[in-house]
C-alpha positions in Angstrom: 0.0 0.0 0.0 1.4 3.6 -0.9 0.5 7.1 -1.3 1.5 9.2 -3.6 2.3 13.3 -1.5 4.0 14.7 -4.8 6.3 14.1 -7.5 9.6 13.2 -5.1 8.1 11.7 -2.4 5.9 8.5 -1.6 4.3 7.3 1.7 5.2 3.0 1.8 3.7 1.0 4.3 5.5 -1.8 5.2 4.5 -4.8 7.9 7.6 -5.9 9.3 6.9 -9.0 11.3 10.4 -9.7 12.5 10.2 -6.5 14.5 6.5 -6.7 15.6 5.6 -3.7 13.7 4.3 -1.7 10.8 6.5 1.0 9.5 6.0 4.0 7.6 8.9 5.9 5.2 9.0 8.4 2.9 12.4 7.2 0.9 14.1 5.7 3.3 12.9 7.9 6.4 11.0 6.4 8.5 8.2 8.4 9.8 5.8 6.7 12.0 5.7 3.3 13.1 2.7 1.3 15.0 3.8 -1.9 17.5 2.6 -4.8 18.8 3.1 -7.7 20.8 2.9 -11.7 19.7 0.2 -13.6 22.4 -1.2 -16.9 20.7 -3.6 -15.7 17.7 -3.4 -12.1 18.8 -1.4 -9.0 18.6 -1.1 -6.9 21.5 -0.9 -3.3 19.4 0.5 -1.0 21.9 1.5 2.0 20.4 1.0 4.2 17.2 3.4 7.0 16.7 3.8 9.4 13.6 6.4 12.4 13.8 5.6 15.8 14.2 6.2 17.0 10.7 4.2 14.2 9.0 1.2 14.4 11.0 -2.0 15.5 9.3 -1.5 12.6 6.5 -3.4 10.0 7.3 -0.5 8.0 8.2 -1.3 6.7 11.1 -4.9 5.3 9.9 -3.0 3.6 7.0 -0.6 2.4 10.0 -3.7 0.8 11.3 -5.4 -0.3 8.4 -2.1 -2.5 7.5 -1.8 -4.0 11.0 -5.3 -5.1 10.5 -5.0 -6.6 6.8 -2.3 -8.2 7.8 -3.7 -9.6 10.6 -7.0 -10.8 8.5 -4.3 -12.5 6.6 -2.6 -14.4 9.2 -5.5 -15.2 10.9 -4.9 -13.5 14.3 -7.1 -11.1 16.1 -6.1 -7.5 17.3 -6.4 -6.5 21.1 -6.1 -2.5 21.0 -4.2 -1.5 23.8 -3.6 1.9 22.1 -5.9 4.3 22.2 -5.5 5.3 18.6 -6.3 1.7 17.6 -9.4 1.3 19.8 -11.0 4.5 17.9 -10.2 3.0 14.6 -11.3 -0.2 15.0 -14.2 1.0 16.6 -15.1 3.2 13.4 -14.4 0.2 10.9 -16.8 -1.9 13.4 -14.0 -4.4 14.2 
């Protein structure tokens, strides 16, 4: 999943499992990240960060959205510890 922000610059969302996270770069910056924990068939997501300067660009919803593809894909249920996450999944009726 990616985003096109202007000519130069993309927004890539990548899951990276062996970390227990999603990530989120522009080029090779990373600039927001959401992380979870491994229990059983769940993830424990615990946090949802973006920087600052990217804020305001939807990143961390496509943060979320990822974790939970991914998750529909593996087979293992989210348990929202984050705040962030709870709202989201709430509003997608999850």
């Amino acid at each position: 999943m990616s985003e096109v922000i202007n000519n130069d610059n993309e927004i890539k969302i990548v899951h990276e499992p062996e970390q227990n996270r999603v990530a989120a770069y522009i080029g090779k910056l990373e600039v927001g990240r959401l992380t979870y924990e491994v229990e059983d068939f769940s993830w424990i997501v615990d946090h949802t960060f973006v920087y600052k300067k990217f804020r305001g660009m939807k990143i961390a919803r496509k943060l979320v959205d990822e974790a939970v593809e991914r998750a529909e894909e593996e087979g293992v249920t989210i348990v929202p510890v984050c705040p962030y996450v709870q709202k989201v999944l709430e509003m997608k009726g999850k």
